[in-house]
C-alpha positions in Angstrom: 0.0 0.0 0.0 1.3 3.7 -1.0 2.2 5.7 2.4 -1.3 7.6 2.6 -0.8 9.9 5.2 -1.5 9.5 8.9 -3.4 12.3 10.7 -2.7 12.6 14.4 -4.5 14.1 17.3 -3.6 14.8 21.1 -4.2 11.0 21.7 -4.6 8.7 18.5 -3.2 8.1 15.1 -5.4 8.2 12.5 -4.6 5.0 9.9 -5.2 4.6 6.8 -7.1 0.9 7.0 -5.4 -1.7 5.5 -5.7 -5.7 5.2 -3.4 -5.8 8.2 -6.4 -4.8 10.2 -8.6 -7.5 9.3 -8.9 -8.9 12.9 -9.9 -5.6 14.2 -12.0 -4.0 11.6 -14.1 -8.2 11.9 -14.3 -7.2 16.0 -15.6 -4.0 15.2 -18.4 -4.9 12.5 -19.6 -7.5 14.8 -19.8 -5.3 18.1 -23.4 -4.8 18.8 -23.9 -1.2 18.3 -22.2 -1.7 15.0 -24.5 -3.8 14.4 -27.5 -2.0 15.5 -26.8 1.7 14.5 -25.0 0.4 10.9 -26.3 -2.7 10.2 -24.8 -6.4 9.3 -21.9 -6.3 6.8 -22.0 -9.8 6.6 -18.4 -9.8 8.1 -18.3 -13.6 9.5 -14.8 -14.5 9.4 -11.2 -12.2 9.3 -11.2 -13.6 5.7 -14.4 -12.1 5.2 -13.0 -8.7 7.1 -9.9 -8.8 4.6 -12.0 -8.8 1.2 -14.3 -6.2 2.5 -11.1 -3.9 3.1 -9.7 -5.0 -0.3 -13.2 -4.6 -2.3 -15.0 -1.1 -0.2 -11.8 0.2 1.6 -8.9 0.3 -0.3 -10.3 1.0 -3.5 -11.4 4.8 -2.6 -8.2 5.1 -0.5 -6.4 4.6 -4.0 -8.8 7.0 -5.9 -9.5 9.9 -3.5 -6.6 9.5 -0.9 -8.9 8.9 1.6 -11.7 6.8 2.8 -11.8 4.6 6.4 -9.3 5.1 9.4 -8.2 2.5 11.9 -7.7 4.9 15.4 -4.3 3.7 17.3 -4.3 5.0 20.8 -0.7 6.6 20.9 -0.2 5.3 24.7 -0.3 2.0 24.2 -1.1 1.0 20.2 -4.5 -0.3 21.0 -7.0 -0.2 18.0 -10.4 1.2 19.2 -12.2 2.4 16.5 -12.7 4.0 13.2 -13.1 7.0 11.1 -13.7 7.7 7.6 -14.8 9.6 4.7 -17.1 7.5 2.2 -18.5 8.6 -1.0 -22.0 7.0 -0.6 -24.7 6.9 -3.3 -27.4 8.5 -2.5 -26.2 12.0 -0.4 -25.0 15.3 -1.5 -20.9 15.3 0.1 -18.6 13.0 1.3 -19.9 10.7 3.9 -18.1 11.1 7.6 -18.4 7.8 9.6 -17.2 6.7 13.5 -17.5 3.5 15.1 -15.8 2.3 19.0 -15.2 -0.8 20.4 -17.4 -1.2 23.4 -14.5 -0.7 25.4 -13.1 2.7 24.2 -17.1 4.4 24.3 -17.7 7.6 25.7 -14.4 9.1 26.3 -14.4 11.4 23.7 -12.2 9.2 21.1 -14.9 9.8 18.5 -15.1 13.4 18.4 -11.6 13.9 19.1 -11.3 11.5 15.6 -13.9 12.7 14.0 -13.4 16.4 14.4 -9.5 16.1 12.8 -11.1 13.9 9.8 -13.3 17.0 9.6 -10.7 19.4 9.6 -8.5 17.5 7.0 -11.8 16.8 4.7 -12.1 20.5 4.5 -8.5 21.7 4.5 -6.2 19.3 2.7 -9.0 16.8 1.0 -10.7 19.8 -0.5 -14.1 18.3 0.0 -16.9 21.1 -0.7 -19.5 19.7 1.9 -19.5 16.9 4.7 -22.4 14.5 5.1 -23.5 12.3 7.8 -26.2 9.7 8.5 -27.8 8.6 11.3 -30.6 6.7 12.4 -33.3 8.7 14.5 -32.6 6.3 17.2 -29.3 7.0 17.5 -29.1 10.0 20.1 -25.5 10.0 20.9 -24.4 10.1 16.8 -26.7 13.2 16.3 -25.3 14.8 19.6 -21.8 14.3 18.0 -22.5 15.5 15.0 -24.0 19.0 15.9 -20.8 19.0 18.4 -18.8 18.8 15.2 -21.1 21.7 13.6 -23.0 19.5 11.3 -26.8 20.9 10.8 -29.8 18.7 10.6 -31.3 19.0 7.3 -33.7 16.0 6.3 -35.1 12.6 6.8 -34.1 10.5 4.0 -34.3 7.1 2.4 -31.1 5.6 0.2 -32.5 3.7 -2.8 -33.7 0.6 -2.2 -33.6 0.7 1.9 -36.6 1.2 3.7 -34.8 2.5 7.1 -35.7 5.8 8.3 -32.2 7.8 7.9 -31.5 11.3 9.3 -29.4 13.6 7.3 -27.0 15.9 8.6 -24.4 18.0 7.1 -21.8 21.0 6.8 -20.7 23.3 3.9 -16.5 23.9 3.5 -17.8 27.6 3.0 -19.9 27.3 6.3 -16.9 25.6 7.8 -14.1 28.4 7.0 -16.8 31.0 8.1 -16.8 29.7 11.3 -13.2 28.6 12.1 -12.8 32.5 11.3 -14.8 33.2 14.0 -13.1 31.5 16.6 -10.2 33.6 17.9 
């Protein structure tokens, strides 16, 4: 794989997911709440966790220079979650995705994560607007992403799903507005 550059934060690495990280990203998709709030990949096996990297994954990373993140905890290498940015039929803007192991919820990983994805969409990605989807049940994902400025805008449907999606999202002109703001 090229070397597709690592983002870092006070506390994690961000890493470009690779076929190395089979075992983790098959942990993650089968943790409940991946389950629940993103539904069943059909991920059954780390062989199974290895195509879906090679066939979803790495093919964006190789045409946009971006797409999901494994998150390394700098203090002690652990893998806890992921990040990403996802073109995703169906929405207006790139896609922004997070996910935590059970283990690693609620300690501000995601945000911290998800807000330098943000940043680095905007600023060295060039994307013009940031999406986000959500499922109405999902209280603590809309919480985050008007944390991360993301605006409600609609209820949606993506073709040929019949779950109820919330749609939220954030201009790069809305974005540079407000970082000017802030002293």
């Amino acid at each position: 794989m090229p070397n597709y550059q690592i983002i870092e934060t006070a506390r994690l690495l961000l890493k470009p997911t690779g076929t190395t990280d089979a075992q983790f990203i098959y942990e993650l998709m089968n943790s409940p709440k991946w389950r629940a709030n993103i539904g069943n990949r059909e991920i059954y096996s780390i062989h199974d966790a290895q195509q879906y990297i090679q066939e979803h994954m790495l093919p964006q990373l190789e045409r946009l220079g971006y797409s999901n993140y494994t998150l390394v905890r700098k203090s002690d290498g652990a893998k806890i979650g992921s990040c990403g940015l996802y073109e995703r039929k169906g929405i207006n803007g790139v896609d922004i995705g997070y996910a935590m192991l059970p283990t690693y919820e609620k300690r501000g990983y995601a945000f911290e994560s998800a807000n330098a994805l943000k940043q680095h969409a905007f600023e060295k990605f060039e994307v013009t607007k940031l999406s986000a989807l959500t499922l109405p049940t999902n209280k603590a994902s809309q919480h985050l992403l008007k944390k991360l400025g993301l605006s409600y805008k609609k209820r949606i449907h993506l073709l040929g799903d019949p779950t109820a999606l919330i749609l939220f999202s954030l201009s790069a002109k809305r974005y540079f507005e407000n970082k000017n703001l802030r002293p």
